[in-house]
N, C-alpha and C positions, 0 to 999 in steps of 0.2 A: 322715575322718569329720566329717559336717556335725552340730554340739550347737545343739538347740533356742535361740532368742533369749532366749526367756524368762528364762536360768538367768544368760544374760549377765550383767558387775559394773561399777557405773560408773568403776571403779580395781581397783589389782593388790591385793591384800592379803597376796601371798607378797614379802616380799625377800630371798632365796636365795642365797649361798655356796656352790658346789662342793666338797663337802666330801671324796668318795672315789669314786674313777671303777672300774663293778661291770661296764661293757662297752663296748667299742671297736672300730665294726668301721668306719675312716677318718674316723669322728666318735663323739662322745660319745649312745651307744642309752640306756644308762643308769647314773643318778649318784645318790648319798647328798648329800645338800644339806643346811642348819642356817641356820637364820634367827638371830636376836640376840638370842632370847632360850633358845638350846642346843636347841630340838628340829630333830629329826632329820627326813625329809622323803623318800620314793624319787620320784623322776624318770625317767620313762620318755619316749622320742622316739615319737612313736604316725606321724608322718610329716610328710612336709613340702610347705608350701603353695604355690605358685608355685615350687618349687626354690630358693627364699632365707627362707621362714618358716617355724619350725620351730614344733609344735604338742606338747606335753610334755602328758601325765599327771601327778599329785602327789599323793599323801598322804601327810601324816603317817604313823610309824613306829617304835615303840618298839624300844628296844636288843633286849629279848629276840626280840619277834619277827622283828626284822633277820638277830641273829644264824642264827636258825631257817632265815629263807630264804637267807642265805650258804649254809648247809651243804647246802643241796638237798635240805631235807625238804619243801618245799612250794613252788608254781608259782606266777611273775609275777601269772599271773591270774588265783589265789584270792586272793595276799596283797592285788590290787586289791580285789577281788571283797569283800570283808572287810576295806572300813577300817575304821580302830580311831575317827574321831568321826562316821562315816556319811556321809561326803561325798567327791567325790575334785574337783581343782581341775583346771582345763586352761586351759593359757597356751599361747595365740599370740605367737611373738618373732621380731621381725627381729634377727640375729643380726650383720649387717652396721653397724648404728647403734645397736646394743644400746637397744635398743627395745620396749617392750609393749606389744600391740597389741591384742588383747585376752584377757578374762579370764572361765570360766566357774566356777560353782562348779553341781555336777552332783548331785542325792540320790543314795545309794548306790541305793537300790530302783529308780532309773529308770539310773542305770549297768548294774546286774546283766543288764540286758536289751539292752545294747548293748557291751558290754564288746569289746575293738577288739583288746586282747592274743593271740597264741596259747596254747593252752590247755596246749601242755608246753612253754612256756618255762620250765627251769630254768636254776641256775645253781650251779655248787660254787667258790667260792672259793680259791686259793692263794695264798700268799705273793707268791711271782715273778711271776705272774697280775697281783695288784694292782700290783705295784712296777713291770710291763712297761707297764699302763694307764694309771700314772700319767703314765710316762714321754711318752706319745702325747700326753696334754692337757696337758700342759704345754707342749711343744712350738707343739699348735694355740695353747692361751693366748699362748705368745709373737709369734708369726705375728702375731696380731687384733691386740694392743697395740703391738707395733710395737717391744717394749724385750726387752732382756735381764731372763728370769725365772730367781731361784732360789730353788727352792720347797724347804722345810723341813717335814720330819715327823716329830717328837720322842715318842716312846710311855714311857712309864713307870706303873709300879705306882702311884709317890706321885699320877698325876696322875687323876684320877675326873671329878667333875664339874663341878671350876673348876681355874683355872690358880694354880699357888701361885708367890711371888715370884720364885723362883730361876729358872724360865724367862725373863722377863725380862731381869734381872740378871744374871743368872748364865752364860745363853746367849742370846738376841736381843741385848743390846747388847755382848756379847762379842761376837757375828757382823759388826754394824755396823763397831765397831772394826778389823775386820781387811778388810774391805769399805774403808773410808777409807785404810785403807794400801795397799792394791792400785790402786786406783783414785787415791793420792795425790790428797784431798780434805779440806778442813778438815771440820770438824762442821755448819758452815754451808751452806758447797757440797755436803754428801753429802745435807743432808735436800733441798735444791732439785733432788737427781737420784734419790732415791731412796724410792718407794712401800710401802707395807706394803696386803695385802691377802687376801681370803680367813682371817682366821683362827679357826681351830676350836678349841673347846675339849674335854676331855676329853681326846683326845691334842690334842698342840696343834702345829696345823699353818698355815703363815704362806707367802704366795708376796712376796719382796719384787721388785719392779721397776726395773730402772737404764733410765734413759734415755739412748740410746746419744747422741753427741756429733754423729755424723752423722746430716745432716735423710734421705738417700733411703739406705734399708738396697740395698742390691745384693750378689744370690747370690755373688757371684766376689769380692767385698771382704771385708776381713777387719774383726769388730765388735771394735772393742779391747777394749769390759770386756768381752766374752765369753771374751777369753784370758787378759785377767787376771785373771779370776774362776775361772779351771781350776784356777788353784792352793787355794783353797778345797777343790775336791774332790778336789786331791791330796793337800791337809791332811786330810782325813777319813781317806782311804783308806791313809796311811802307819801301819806297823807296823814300821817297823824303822831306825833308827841312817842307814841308806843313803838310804833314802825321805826322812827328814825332814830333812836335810843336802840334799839336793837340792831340797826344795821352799822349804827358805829364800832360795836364791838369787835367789827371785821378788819378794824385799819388799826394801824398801829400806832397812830397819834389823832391829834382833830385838824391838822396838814390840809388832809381833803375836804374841809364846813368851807376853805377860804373857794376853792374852787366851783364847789358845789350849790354857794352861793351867788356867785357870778351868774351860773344856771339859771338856777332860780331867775335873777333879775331880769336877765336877758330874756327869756322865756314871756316874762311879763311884760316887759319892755315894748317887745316887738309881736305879741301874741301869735307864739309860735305853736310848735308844735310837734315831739318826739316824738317817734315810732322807734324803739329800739331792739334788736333781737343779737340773743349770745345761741353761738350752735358750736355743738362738741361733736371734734373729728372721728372721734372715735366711736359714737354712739347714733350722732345724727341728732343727739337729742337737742330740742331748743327750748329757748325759756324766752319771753317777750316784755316789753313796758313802752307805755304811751305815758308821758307827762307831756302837759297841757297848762293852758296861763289860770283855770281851775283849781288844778292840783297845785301850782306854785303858789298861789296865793294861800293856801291853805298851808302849805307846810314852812312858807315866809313868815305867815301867824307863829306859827309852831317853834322855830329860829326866834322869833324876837319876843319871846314870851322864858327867853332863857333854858335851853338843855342844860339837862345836868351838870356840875365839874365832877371832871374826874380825875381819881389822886394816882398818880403810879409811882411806886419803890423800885430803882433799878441801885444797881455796884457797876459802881467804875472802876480801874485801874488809872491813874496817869498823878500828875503835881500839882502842887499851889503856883499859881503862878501870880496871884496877889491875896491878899486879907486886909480888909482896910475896917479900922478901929475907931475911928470917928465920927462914924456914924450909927444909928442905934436902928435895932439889931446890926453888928458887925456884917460885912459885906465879904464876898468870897468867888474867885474865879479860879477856876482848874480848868487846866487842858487833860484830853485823858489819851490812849494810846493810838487812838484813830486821830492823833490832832483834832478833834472836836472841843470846841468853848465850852463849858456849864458856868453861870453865871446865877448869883442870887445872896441869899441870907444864912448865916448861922443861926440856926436855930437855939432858941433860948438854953436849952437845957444843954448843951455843950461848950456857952462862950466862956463861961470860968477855965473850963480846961483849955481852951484854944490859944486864950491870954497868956497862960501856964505854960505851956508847951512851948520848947524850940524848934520852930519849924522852920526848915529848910529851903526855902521859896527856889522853884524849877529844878531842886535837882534831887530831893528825897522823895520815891514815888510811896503813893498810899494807895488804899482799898476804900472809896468813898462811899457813904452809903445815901442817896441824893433822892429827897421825895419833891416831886414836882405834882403843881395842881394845876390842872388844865381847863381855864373858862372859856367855852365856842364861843367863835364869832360868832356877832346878827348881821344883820342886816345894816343896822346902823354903828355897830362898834367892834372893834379889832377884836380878834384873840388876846387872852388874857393869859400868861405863862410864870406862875411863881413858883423858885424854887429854891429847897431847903438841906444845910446843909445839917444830916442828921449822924451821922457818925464817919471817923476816919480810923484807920488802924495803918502805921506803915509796917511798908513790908521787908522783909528782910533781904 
């Protein structure tokens, strides 16, 4: 449809967030969008220009009447037909260069006379419906940007029309935190690979972005944070003792129980409610998890009923930097070549020779062989970290 020049704008005046995807038939027909300062916006595809510019309808839309036309009491294009401040807006976008190209702002009275919608477009909303939708555009979103997306949908009672602290705190930088362990990245290196976007308030919904490590994504290669990010949504989705002993296995310490407990509580807390989905750039493929104050209560059982400890053997390089002998089992701290502390006990069967030995303290380096046992946190009690000192050899 050709819109009079007149009505044309010298600039965009929408800047628009996808906020809830309402139809998907191989691309986004139509979307719930929220600008920055919380209103809400339908977006409809009316067609496309050349086959690469898409030309969208927009108005404004209040909760109630949103809600009204989810349920399918009223059609596309009356709820056009009847915007709520008498204007409807239509963007021209190149989609390719995310691009505006142009912009009209249209009087309702001279829409009502061209209106371009069909006249029994309804639509009835489901649950699985929205969650299967989401799942498409996110997918497409990861395609466009080229990175690994995992998009976050947190719903709760407590949350209305702003976002209170403990989403935050409480769960986005809890997320982060177990994103840096997977990905083994400092806090430094993870914000130089890691984007926040799209976020909505009222439920509050967040697509974060990794950028994958290789420059050309190729279908047949495999996206590493893409796999290491799976574990994420096998942490969502474990409910039982089995599951989450399994999904430990993917971190490289229990770093992420401190985190992932906070989840948990908060989840319960506030009876929320995750919809989580990982989509890879390269494939489109997605993988999805809902945890619920159900599932946390269930797998908080499972936390305070004690997971396994478990023992790891690693070799350092670096110095004694103390051994203290008065107290039993003898005591020992080494710094190693990363300046990293190890801290703990000589273990039995080495303290005759340790006594024996002229050791050097910060300036003879050794080869350390150091077993640490690692008890999770619960719910009610810290991480438990002991560690042994099981052999040294200096080196030459």
């Amino acid at each position: 449809m050709i819109f009079d020049e007149k009505y044309i704008l010298s600039q965009n005046m929408l800047n628009l967030d996808v906020l809830e995807l309402l139809d998907f038939k191989g691309y986004p027909i139509l979307n719930v969008e929220i600008d920055n300062t919380g209103t809400k916006y339908l977006s409809y595809l009316d067609s496309y220009i050349d086959n690469t510019i898409e030309q969208r309808l927009i108005i404004p839309i209040s909760d109630a009447r949103l809600d009204f036309f989810k349920e399918g009491s009223v059609s596309l294009y009356n709820i056009f037909n009847s915007s709520e401040n008498k204007v409807v807006y239509v963007i021209q976008y190149d989609a390719n260069n995310n691009q505006y190209l142009r912009n009209y702002l249209i009087p309702l009275e001279e829409f009502v006379s061209i209106n371009p919608i069909e006249q029994d477009y309804f639509i009835q909303i489901e649950v699985d419906e929205v969650v299967a939708n989401q799942q498409e555009l996110v997918a497409l979103y990861a395609t466009q940007k080229g990175k690994v997306i995992l998009d976050f949908y947190l719903t709760s009672q407590k949350i209305k029309t702003s976002l209170p602290p403990w989403v935050f705190d409480k769960f986005l930088l809890q997320i982060q935190n177990i994103i840096g362990d997977l990905l083994d990245k400092t806090y430094k290196a993870l914000n130089e690979k890691v984007a926040y976007s799209k976020i909505g308030i009222a439920s509050f919904k967040v697509s974060i972005e990794i950028t994958p490590d290789q420059n050309n994504l190729n279908l047949f290669e495999d996206v590493v944070e893409y796999k290491r990010l799976f574990k994420i949504i096998d942490l969502l989705n474990s409910e039982s003792k089995e599951d989450l002993v399994k999904v430990i296995e993917g971190f490289k310490d229990e770093k992420f129980i401190k985190s992932y407990i906070q989840i948990v509580k908060t989840v319960i807390a506030n009876d929320a409610n995750i919809h989580a989905t990982l989509a890879n750039p390269a494939t489109k493929e997605t993988a999805i998890a809902d945890f619920n104050k159900n599932k946390a209560q269930k797998i908080k059982t499972v936390i305070d009923e004690q997971l396994p400890e478990r023992t790891d053997i690693e070799e350092v390089e670096g110095v004694f930097l103390k051994l203290d002998f008065k107290v039993n089992p003898p005591a020992f701290i080494i710094e190693n070549d990363a300046e990293e502390i190890f801290k703990g006990k000589v273990d039995t069967s080495i303290i005759d020779t340790i006594k024996a030995d002229k050791v050097n303290l910060t300036t003879d380096k050794y080869k350390f062989t150091i077993k640490t046992i690692h008890k999770p946190e619960t719910t009610v009690s810290a991480e438990q970290i002991h560690r042994f000192l099981m052999l040294y050899n200096l080196i030459s």
